[in-house]
C-alpha positions as CSV (number, residue, x, y, z in Angstrom):
1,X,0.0,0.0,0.0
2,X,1.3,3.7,-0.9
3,X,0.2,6.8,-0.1
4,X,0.2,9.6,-1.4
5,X,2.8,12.4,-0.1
6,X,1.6,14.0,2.9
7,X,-1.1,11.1,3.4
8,X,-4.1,13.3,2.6
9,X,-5.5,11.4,-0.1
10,X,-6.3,7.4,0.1
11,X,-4.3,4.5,-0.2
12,X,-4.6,2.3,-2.9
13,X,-3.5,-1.4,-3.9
14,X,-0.3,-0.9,-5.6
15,X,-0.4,-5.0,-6.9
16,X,-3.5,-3.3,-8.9
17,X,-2.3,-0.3,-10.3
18,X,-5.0,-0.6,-13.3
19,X,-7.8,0.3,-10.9
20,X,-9.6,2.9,-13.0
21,X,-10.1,5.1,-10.5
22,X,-6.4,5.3,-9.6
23,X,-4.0,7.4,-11.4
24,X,-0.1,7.1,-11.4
25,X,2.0,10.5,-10.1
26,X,5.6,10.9,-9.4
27,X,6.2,7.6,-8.2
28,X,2.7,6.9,-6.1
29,X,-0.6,5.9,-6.4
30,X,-3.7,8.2,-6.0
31,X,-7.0,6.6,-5.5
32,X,-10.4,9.0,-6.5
33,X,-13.7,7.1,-5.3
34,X,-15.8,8.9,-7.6
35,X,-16.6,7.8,-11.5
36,X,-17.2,9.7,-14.8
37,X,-16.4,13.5,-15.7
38,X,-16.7,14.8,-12.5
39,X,-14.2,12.3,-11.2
40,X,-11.8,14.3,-13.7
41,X,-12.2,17.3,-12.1
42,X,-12.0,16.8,-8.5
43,X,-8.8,14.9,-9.4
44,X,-7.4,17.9,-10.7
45,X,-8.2,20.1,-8.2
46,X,-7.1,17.3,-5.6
47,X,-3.7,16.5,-7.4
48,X,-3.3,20.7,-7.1
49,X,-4.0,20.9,-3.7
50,X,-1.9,17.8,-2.7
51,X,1.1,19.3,-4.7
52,X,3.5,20.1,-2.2
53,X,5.2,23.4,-3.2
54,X,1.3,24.5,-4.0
55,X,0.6,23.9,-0.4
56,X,4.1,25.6,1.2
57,X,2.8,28.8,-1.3
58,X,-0.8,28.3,0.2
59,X,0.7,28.4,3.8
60,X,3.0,31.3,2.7
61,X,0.0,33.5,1.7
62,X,-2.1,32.4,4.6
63,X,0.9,33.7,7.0
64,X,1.9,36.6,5.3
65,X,-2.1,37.8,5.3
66,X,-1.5,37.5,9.1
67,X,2.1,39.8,9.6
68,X,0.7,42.3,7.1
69,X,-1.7,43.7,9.0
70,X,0.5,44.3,11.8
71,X,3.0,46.7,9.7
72,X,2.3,50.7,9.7
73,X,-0.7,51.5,8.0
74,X,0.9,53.4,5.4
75,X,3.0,50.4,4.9
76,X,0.0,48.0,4.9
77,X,-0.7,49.4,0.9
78,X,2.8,50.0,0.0
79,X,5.0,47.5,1.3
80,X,2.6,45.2,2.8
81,X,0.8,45.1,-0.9
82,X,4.0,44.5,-2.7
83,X,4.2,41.3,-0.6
84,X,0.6,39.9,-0.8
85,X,0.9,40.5,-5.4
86,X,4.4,38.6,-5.3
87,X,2.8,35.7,-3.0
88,X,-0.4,35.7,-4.9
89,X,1.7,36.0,-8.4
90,X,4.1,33.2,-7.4
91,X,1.1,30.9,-6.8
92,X,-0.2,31.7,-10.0
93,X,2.9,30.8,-12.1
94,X,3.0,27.7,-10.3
95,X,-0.4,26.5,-10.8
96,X,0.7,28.0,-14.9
97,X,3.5,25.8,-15.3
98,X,1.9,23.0,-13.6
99,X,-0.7,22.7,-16.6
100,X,1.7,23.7,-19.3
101,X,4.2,21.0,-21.4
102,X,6.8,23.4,-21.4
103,X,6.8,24.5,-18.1
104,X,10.9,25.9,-17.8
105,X,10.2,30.0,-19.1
106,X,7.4,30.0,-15.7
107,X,9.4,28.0,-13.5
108,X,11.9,30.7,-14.2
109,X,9.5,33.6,-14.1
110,X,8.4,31.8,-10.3
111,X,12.1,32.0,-9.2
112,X,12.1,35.8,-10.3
113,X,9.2,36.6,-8.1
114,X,10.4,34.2,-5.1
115,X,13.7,36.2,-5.3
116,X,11.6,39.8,-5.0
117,X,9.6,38.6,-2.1
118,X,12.1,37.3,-0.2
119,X,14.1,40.9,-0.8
120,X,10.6,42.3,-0.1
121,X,9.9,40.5,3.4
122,X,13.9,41.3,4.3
123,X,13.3,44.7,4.1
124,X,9.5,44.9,6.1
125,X,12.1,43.3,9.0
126,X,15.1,45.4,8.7
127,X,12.4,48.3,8.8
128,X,10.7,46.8,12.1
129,X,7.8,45.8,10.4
130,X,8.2,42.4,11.0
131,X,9.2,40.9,14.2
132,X,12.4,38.2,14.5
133,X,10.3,35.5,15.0
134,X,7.6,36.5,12.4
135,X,10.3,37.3,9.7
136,X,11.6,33.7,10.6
137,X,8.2,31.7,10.2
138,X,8.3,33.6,6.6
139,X,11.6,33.5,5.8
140,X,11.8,28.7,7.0
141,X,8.4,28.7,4.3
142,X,10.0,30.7,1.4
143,X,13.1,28.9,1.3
144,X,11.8,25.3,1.3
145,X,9.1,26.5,-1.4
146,X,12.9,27.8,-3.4
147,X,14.5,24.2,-2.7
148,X,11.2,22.8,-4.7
149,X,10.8,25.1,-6.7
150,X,14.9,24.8,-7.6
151,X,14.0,20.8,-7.8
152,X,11.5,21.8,-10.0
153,X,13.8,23.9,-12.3
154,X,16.4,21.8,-12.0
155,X,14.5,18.4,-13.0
156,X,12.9,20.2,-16.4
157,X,16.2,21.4,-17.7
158,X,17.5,17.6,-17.2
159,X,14.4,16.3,-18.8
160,X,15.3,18.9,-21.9
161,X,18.9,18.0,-22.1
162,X,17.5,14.5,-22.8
163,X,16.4,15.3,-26.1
């Protein structure tokens, strides 16, 4: 029996992978109890949800909608917005190059805009907007979401230097 990386989703036979209501990702096994179209598009939106450096970018927004509020107001729309587009931009070109073939130029773009929100975040703490500990929290999420994304990156280009 596998499961699926962070165990959210069920387990399924893996002596039986031609269940058809299992699908192969990566290297395990996703079961989907349900049959027919809509079976197609909860997987989807499952698979998305269960991809790890989707959720780390979930959990990133979730926390920096948290610190924000706590900088100075006027900082809450300049700084404070710069952080919440970059976040809410780097989610989007993940979920982009998860759905594309040639996913490299996004990957790319998604490095770009990790790189200005970690800049971005620096500076709301060297500015004592951020508290140590909060600017830690932020800082532990954005740099495992770079080693994946980095993965990520690095994986494609090996994939392309293949053919």
């Amino acid at each position: 029996m596998l499961k699926f990386g962070n165990g959210s989703c069920s387990t399924v036979n893996n002596n039986n992978p031609s269940n058809t209501n299992a699908f192969r990702c990566c290297k395990y096994y996703c079961f989907w109890p349900l049959k027919g179209p809509l079976a197609f598009k909860n997987m989807a939106k499952d698979y998305l949800q269960n991809l790890p450096i989707f959720q780390r970018t979930y959990d990133l927004i979730k926390q920096a909608y948290i610190y924000i509020p706590k900088f100075p107001k006027r900082q809450q729309y300049i700084l404070g917005q710069r952080i919440e587009q970059n976040c809410i931009d780097f989610l989007g070109l993940v979920i982009q190059a998860n759905e594309k073939e040639d996913r490299l130029e996004d990957l790319k773009r998604a490095s770009i805009v990790l790189n200005k929100l970690r800049i971005f975040i620096r500076l709301a703490k060297d500015l004592k907007f951020l508290i140590f500990k909060d600017y830690q929290v932020l800082e532990e999420i954005i740099d495992e979401i770079g080693k994946m994304l980095g993965g990520w990156i690095k994986f494609i280009e090996q994939e392309h230097e293949k053919i």
